[in-house]
ROZA-432115 format. One record per residue: residue number from 0; residue in three letters; y, z, x of N, C-alpha, C, O, CB in turn. Coordinates in pm, 1 decimal, padded with zeros to 6 digits. Atoms other than C-alpha are relative to their C-alpha. Glycine has a CB too. Layout:
BEGIN
[NUM ALA [Y Z X] [Y Z X] [Y Z X] [Y Z X] [Y Z X]]
...
***
This chain:
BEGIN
[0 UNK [-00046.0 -00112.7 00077.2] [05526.2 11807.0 16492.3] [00149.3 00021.1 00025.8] [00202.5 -00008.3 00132.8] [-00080.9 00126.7 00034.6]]
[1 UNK [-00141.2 -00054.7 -00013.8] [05864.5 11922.0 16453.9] [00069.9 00071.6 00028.6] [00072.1 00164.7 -00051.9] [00039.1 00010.1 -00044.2]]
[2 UNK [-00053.3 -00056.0 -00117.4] [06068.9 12062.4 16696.1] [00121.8 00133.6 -00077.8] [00187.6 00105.5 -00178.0] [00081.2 -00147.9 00107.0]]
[3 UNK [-00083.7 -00081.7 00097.3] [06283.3 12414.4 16588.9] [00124.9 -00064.9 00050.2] [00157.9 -00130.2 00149.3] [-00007.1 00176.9 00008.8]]
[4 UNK [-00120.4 00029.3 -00014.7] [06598.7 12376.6 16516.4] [00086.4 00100.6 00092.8] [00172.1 00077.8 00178.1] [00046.1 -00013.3 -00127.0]]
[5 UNK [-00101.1 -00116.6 -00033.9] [06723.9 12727.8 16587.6] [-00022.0 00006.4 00163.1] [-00077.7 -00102.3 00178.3] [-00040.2 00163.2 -00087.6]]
[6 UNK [00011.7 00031.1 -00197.1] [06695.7 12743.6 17040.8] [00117.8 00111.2 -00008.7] [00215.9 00117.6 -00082.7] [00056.0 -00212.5 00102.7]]
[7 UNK [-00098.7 -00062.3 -00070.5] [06866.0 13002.3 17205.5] [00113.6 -00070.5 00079.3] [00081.8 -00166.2 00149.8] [-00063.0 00072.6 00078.9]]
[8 UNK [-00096.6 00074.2 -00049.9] [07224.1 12902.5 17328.1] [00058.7 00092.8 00151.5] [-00020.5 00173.9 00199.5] [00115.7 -00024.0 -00131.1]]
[9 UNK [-00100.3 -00007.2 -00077.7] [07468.8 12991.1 17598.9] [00085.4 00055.5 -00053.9] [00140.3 00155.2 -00006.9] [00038.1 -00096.1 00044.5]]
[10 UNK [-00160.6 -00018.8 00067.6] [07744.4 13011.4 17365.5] [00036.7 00166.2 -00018.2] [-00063.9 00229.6 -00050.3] [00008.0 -00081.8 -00180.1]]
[11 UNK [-00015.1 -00117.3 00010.6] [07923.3 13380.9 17351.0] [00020.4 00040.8 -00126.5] [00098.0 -00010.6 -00207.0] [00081.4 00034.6 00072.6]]
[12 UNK [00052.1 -00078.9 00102.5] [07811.4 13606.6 17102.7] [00160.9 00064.2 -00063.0] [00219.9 00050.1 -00170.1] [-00126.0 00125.3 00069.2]]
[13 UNK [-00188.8 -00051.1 00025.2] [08187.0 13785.2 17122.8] [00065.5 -00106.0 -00067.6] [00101.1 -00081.0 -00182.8] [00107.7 00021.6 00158.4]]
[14 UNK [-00071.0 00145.6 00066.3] [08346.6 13424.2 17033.1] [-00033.2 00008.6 -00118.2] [00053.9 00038.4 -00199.9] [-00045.2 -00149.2 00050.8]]
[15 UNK [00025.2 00031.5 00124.8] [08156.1 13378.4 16747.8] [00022.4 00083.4 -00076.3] [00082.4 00035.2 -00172.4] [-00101.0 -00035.4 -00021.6]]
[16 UNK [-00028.2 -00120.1 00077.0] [08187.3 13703.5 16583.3] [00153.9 00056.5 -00000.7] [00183.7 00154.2 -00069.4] [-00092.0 00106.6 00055.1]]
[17 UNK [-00164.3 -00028.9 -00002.1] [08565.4 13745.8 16635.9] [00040.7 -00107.0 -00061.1] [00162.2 -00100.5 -00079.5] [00080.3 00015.3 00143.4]]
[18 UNK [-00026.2 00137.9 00067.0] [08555.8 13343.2 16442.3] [-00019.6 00072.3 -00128.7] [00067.5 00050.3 -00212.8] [-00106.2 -00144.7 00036.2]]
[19 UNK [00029.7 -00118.1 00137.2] [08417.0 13609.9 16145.2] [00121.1 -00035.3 -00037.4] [00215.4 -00027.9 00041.4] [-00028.4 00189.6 00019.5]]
[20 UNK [-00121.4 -00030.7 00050.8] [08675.7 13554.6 15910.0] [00056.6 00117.5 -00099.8] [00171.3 00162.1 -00103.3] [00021.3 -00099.9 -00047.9]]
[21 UNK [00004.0 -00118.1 00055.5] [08635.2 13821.0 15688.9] [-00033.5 00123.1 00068.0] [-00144.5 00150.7 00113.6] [-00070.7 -00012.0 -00088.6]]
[22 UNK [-00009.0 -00111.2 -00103.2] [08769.3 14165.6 15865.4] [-00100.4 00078.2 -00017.1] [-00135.3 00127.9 00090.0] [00117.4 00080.3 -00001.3]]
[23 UNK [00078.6 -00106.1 -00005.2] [08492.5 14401.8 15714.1] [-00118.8 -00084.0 00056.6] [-00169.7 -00021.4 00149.7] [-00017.9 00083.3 -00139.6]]
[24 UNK [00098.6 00099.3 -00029.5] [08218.4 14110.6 15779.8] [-00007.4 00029.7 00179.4] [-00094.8 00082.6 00248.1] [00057.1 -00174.3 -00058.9]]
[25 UNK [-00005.4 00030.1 -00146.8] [08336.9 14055.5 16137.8] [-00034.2 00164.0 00041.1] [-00134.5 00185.1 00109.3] [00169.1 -00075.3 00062.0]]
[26 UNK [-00001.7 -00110.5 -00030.1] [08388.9 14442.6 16166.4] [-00201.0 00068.7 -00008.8] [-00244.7 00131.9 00087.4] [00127.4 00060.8 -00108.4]]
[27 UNK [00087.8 -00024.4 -00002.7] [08029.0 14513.5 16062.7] [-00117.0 -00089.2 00125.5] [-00195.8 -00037.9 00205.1] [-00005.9 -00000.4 -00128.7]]
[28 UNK [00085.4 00084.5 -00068.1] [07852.3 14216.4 16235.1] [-00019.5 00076.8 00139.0] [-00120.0 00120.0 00195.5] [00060.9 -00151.0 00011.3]]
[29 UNK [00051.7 -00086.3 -00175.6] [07948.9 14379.4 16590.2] [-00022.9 00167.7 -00031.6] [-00091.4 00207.9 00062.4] [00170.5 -00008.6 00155.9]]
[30 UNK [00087.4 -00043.7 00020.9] [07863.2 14689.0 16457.8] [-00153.2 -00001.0 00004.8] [-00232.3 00051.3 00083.3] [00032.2 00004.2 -00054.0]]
[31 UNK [00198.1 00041.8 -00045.5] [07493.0 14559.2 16383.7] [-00088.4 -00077.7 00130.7] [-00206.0 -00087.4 00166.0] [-00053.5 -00109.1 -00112.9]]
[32 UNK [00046.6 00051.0 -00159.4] [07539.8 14366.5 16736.3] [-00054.4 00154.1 00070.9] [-00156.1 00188.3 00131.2] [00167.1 -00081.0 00110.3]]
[33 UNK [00044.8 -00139.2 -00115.5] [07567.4 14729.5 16879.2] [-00125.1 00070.4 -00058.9] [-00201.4 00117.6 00025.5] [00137.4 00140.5 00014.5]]
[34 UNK [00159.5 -00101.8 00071.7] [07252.8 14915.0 16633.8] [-00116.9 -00097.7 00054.8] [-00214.0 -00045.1 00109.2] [-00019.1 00010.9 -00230.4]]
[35 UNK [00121.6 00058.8 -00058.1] [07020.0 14634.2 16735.3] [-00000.5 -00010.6 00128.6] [-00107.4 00040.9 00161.4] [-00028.4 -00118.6 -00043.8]]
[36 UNK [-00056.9 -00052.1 -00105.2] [07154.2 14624.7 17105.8] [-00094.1 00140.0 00078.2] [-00171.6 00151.4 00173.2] [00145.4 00037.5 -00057.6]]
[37 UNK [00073.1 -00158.5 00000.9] [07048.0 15014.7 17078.6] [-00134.6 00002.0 00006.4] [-00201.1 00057.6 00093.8] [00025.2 00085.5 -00127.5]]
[38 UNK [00163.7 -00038.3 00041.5] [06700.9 14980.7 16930.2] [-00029.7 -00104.1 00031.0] [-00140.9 -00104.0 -00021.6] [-00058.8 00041.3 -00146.2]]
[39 UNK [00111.7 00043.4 -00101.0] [06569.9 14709.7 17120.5] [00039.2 00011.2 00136.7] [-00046.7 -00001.0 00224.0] [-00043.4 -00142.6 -00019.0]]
[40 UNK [-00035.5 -00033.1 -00187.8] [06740.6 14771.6 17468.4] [00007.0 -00189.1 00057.0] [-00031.0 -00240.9 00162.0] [-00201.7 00125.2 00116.4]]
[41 UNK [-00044.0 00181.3 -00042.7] [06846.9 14350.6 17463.6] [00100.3 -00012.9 00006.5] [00174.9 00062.6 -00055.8] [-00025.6 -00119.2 -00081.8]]
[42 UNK [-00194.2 00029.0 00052.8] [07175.7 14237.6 17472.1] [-00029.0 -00128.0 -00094.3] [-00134.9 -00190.2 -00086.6] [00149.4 -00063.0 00170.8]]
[43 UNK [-00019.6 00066.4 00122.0] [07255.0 14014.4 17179.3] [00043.0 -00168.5 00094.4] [00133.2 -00183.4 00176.8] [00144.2 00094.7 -00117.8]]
[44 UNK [-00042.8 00125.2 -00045.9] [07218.8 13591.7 17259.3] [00019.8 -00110.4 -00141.6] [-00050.1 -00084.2 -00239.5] [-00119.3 -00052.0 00115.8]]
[45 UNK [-00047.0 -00006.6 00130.4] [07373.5 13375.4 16979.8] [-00139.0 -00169.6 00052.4] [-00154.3 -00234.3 00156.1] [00228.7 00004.3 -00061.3]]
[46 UNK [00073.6 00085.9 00015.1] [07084.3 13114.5 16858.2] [00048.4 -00136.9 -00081.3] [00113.3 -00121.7 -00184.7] [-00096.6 00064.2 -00047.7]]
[47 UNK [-00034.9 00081.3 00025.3] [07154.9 12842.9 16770.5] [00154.2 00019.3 -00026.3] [00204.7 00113.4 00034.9] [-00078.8 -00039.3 -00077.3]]
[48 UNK [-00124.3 -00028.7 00058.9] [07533.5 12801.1 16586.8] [00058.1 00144.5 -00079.5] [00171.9 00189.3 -00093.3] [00003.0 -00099.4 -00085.4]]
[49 UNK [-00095.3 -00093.5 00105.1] [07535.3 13093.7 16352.6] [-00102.1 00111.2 00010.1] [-00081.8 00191.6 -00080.9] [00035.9 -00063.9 -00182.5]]
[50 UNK [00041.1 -00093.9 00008.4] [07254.6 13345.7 16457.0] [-00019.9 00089.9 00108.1] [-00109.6 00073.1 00190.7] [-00076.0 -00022.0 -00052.6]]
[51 UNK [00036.2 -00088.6 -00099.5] [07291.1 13633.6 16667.8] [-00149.4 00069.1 -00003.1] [-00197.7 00122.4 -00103.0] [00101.9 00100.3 -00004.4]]
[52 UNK [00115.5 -00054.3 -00055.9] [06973.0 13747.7 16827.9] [-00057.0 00105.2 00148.9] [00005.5 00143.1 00247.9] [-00047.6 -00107.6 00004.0]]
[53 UNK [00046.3 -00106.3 -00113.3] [06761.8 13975.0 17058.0] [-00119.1 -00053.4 00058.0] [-00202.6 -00120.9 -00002.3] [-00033.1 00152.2 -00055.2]]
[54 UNK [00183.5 00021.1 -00031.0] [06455.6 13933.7 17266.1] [-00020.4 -00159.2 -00070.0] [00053.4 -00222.9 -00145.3] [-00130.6 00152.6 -00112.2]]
[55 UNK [00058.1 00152.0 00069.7] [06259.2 13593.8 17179.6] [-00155.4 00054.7 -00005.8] [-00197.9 00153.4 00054.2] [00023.6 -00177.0 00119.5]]
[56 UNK [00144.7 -00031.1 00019.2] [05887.5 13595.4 17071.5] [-00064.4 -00152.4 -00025.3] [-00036.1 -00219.8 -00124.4] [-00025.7 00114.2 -00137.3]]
[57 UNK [00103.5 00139.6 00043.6] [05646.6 13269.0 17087.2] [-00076.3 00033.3 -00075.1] [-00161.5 00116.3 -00043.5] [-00087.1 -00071.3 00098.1]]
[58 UNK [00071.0 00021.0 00092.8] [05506.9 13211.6 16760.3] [-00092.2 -00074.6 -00026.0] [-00062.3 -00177.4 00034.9] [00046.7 -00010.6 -00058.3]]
[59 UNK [00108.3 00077.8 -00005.4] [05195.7 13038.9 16679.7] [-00053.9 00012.3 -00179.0] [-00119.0 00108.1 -00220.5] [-00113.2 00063.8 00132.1]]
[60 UNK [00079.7 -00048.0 00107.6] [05098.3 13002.4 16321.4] [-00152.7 -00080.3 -00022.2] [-00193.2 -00156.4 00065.7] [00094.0 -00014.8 -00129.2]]
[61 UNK [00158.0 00058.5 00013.7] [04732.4 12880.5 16198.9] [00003.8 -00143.3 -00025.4] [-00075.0 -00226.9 00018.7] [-00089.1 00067.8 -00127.3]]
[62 UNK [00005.0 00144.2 -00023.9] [04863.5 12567.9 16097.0] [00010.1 -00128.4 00115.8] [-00003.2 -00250.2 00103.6] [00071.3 -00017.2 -00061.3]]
[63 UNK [-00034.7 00111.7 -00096.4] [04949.3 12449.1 16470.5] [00109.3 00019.4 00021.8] [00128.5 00006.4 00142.7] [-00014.4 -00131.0 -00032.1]]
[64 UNK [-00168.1 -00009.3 00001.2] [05326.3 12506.5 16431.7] [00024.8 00096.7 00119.7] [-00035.8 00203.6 00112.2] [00074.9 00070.5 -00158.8]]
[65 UNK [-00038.4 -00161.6 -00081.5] [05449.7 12749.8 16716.2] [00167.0 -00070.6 00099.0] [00199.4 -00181.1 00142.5] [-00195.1 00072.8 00165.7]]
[66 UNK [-00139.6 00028.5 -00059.0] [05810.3 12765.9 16871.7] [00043.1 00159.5 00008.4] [-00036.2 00250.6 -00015.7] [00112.4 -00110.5 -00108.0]]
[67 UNK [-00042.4 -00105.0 -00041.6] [06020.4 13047.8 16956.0] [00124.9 00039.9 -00054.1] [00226.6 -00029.6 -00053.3] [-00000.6 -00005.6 00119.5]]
[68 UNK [-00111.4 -00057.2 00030.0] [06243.8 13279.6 16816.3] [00023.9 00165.6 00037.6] [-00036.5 00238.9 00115.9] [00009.0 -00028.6 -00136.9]]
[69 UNK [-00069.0 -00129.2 -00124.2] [06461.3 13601.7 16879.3] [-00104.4 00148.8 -00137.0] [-00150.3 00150.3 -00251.2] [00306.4 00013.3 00006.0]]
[70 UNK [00094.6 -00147.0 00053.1] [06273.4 13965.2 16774.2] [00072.9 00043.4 -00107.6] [00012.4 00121.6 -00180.9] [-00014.4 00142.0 00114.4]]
[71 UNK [-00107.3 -00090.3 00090.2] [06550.0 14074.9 16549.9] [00134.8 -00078.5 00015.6] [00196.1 -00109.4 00117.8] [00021.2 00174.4 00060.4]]
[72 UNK [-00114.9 00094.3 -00013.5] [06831.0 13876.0 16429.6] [00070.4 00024.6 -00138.5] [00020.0 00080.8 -00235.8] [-00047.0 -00165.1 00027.4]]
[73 UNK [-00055.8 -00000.1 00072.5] [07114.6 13834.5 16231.2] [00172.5 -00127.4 -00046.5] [00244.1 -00199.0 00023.5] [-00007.7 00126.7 00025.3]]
[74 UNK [-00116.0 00119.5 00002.2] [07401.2 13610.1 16082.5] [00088.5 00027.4 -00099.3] [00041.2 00018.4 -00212.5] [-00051.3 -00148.7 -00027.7]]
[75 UNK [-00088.6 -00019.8 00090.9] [07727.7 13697.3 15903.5] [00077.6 -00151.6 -00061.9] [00173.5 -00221.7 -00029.8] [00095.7 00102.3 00069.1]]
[76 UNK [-00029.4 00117.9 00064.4] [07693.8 13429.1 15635.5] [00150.0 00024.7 -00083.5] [00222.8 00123.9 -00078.2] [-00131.1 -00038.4 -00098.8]]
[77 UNK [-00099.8 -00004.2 00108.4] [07961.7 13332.8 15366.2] [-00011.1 00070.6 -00079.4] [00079.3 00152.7 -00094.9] [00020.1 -00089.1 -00060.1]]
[78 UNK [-00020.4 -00114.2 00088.7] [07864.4 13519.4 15116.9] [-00090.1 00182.5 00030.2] [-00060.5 00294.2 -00012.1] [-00054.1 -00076.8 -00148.5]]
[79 UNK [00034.1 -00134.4 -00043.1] [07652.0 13798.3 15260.7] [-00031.5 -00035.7 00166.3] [-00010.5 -00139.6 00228.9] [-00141.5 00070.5 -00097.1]]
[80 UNK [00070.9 -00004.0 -00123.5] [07478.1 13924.7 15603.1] [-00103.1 00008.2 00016.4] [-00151.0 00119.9 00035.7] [00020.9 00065.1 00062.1]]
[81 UNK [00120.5 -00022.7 -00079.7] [07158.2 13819.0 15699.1] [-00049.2 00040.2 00113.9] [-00013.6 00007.6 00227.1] [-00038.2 -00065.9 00005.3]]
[82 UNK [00077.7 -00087.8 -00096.3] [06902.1 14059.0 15858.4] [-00135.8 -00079.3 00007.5] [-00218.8 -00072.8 -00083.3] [-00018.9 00165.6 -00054.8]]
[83 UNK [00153.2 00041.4 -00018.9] [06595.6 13862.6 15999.1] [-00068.0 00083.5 00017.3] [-00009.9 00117.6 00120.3] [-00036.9 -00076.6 00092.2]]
[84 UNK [00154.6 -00115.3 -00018.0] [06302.3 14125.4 16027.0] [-00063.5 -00023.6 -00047.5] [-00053.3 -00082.3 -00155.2] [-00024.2 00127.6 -00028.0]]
[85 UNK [00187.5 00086.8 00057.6] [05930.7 14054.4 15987.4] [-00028.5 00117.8 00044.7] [-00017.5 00152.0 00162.5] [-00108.1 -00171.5 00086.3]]
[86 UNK [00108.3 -00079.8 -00019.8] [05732.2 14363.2 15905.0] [-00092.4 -00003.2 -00082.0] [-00074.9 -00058.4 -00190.7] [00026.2 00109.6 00010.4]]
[87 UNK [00120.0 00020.6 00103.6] [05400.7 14397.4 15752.4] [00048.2 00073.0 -00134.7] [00122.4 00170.7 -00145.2] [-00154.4 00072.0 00059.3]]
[88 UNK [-00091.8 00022.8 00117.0] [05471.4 14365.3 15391.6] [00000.0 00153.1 -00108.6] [00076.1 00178.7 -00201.9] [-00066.7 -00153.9 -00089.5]]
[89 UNK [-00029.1 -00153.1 00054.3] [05389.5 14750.4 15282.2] [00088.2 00093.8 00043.2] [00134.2 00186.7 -00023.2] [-00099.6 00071.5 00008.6]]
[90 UNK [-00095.6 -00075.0 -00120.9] [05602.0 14884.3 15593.0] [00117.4 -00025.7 -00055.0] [00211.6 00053.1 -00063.7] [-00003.2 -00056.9 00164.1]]
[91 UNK [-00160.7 00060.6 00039.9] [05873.5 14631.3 15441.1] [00065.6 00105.0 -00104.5] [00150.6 00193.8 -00099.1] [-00005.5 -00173.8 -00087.6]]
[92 UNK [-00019.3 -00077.1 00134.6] [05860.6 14747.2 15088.8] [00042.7 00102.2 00003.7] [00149.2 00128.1 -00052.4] [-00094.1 00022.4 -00070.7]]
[93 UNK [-00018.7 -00138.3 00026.2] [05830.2 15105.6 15154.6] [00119.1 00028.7 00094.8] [00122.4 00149.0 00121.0] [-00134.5 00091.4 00026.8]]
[94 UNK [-00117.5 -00023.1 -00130.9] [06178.1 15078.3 15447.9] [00124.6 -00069.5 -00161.5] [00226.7 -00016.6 -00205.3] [-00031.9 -00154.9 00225.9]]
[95 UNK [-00115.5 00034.0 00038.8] [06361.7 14870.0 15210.7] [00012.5 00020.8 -00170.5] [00085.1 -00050.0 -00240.3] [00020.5 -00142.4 00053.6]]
[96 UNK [-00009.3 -00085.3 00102.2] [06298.5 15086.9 14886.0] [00129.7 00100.4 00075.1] [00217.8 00130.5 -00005.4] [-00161.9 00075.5 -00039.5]]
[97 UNK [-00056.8 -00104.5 -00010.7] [06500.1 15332.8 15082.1] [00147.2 -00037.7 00063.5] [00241.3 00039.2 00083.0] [-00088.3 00091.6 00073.9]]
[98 UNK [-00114.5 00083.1 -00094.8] [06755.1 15094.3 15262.3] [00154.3 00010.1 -00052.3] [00254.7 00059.3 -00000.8] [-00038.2 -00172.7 00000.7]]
[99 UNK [-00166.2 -00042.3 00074.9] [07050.7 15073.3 15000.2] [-00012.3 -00121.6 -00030.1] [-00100.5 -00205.4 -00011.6] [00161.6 00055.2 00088.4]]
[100 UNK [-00002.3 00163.8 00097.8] [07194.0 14788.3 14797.1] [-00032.8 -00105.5 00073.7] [00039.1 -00103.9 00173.6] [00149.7 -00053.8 -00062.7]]
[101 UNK [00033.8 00098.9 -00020.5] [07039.0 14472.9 14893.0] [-00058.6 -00110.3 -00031.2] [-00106.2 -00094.6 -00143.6] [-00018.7 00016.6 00040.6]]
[102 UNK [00076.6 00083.1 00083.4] [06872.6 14133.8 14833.6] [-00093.0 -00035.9 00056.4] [-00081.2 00005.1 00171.9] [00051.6 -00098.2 -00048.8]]
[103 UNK [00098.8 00080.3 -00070.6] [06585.9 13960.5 14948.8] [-00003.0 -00144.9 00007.6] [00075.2 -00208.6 -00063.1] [-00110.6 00029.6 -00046.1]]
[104 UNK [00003.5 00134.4 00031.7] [06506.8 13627.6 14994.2] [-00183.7 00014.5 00108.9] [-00265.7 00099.3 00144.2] [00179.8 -00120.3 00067.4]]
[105 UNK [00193.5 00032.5 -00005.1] [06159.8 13441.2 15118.3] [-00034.6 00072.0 00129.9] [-00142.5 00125.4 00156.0] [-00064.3 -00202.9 00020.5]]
[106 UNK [00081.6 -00085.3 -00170.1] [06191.4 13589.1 15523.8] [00122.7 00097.1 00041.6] [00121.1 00177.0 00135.3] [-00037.3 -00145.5 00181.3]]
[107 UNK [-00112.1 -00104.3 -00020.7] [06553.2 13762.0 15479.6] [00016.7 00097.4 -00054.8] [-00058.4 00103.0 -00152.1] [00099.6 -00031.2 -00012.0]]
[108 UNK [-00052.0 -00009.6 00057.9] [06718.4 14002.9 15382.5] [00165.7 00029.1 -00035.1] [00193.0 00062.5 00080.2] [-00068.0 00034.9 -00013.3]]
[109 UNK [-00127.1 00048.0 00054.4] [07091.3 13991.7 15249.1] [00131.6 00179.8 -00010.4] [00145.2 00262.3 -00100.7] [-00058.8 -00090.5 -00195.4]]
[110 UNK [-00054.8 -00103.2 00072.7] [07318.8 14267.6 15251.4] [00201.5 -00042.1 -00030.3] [00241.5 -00149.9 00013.8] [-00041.8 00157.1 00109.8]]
[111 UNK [-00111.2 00011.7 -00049.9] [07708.2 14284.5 15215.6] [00085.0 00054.5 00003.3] [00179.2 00002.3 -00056.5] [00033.3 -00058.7 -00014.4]]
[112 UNK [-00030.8 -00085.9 -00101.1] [07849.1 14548.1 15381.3] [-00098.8 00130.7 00059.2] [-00203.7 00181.8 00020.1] [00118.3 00046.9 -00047.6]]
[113 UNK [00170.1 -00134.0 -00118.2] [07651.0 14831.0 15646.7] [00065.0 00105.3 -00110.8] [-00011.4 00198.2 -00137.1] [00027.4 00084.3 00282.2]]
[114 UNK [00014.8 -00181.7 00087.5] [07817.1 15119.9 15384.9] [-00072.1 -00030.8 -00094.3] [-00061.1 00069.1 -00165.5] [00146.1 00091.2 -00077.7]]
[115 UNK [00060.0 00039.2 00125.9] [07619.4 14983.0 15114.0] [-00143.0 00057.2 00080.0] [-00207.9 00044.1 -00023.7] [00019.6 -00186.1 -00062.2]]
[116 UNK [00098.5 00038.9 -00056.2] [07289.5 15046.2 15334.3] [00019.1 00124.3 00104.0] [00125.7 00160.8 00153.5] [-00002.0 -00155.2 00042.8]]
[117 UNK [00004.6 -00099.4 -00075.9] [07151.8 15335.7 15538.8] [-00060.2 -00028.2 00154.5] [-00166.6 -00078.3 00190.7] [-00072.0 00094.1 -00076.0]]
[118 UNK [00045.8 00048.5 -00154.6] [07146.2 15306.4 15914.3] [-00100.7 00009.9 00091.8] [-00139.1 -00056.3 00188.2] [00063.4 00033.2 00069.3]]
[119 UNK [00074.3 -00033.6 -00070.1] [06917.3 15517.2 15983.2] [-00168.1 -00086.7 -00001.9] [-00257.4 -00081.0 00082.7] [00013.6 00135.5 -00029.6]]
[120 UNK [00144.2 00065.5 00050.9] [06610.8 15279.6 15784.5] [00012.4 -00131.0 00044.6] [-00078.2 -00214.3 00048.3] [-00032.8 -00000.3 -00167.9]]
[121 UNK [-00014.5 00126.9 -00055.4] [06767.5 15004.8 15922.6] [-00056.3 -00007.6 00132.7] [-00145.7 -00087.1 00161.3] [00134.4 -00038.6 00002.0]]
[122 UNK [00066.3 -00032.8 -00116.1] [06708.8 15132.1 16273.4] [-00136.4 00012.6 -00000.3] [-00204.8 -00015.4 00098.1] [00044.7 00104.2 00044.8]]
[123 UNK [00151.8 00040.0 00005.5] [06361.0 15158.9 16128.2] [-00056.7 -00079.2 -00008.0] [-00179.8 -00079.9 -00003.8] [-00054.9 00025.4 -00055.7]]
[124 UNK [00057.8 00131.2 00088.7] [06318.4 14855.7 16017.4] [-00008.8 -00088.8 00143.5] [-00121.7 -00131.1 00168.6] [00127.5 -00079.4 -00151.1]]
[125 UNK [-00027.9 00047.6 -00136.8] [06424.6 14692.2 16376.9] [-00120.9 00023.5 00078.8] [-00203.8 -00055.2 00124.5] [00121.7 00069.4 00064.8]]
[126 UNK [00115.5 -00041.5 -00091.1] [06202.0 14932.2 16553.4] [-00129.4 -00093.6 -00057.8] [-00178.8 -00188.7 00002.8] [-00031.4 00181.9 -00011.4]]
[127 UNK [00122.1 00050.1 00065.0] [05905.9 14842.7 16289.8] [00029.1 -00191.1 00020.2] [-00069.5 -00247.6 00067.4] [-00006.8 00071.5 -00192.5]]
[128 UNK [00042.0 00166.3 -00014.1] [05961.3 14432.8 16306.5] [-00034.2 00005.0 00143.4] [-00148.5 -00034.0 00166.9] [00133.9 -00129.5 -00035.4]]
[129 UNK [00047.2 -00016.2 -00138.0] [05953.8 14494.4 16697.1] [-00154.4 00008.7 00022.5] [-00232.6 -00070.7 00074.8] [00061.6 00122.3 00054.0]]
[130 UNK [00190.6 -00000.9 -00008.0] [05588.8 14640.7 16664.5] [-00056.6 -00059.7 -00078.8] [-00178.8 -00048.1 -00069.4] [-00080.1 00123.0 -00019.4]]
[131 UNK [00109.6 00108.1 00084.8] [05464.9 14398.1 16407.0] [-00016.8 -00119.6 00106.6] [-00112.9 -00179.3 00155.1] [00073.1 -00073.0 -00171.6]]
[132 UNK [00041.4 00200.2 -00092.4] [05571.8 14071.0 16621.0] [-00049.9 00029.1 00149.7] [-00033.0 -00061.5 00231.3] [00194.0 -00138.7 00036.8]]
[133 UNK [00040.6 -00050.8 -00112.8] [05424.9 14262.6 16923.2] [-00161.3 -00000.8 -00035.8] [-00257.0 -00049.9 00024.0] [00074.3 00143.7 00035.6]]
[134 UNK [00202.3 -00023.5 00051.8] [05069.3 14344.2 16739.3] [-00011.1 -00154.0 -00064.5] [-00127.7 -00181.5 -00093.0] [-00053.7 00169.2 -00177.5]]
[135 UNK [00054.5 00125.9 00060.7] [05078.5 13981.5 16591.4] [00011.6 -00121.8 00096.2] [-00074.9 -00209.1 00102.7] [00076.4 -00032.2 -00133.7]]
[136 UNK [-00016.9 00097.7 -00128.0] [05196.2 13763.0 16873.7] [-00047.2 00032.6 00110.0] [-00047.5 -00054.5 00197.0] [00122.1 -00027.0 00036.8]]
[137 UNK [-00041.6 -00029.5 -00164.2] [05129.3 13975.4 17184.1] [00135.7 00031.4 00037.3] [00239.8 -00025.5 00004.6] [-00026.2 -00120.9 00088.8]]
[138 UNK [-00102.1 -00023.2 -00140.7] [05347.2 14135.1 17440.0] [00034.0 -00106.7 00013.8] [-00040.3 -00204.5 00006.5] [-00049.6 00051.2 00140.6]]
[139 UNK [-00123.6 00136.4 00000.8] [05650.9 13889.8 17480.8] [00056.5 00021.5 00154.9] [00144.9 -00051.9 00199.1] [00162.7 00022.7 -00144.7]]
***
């Protein structure tokens, strides 16, 4: 089976986010370093090349597949900022009806900039993926 790509690194989280080339991008990213920071009580480790993360959780899905990734993560892409969060999919819906402009995609979602987007549902959203991959994986 095939091995993840993404692995927690070494590399400093500060470095990479000061490489941000775009000032509101970079400016927000450590922003959302410090709100997730907050609401899980982790310090931020950068995963692989381009994703800051928190906490790790061993995954296991039904097909056999299982590897490890961080509880809450994020990555200030080129054209927007991905927010990794996994909550159960009515919790999602009904957090990111109220969230502010954004996009989705198949396990992200996309925003691009934090004023576009309310902090406080975000902070919910953190908390809530926390207790999903806790009730679906186990205590980490």
């Amino acid at each position: 089976m095939a091995e993840n790509k993404t692995k927690e690194t070494t590399a400093s989280v500060t470095e990479f986010l000061n490489a941000v080339a775009d000032e509101t991008k970079r400016k927000d990213s450590f922003r959302l370093a410090q709100i997730m920071e907050e609401q899980t009580g982790l310090k931020a480790k950068m995963w692989g090349p381009a994703i800051v993360g928190f906490g790790s959780c061993h995954y296991r899905y039904e097909s056999g597949r299982e590897g490890d990734m961080p509880l809450v993560a994020f990555s200030p892409r080129k054209a927007e900022i991905s927010l990794y969060l996994m909550q159960e999919p009515a919790e999602k819906e009904k957090l990111l009806a109220k969230l502010g402009r954004h996009k989705t995609g198949k396990g992200c979602t996309y925003i691009k900039k934090l004023e576009d987007i309310n902090e406080g549902v975000l902070r919910q959203m953190i908390t809530s993926t926390i207790d999903y991959i806790k009730a679906k994986y186990g205590p980490q």
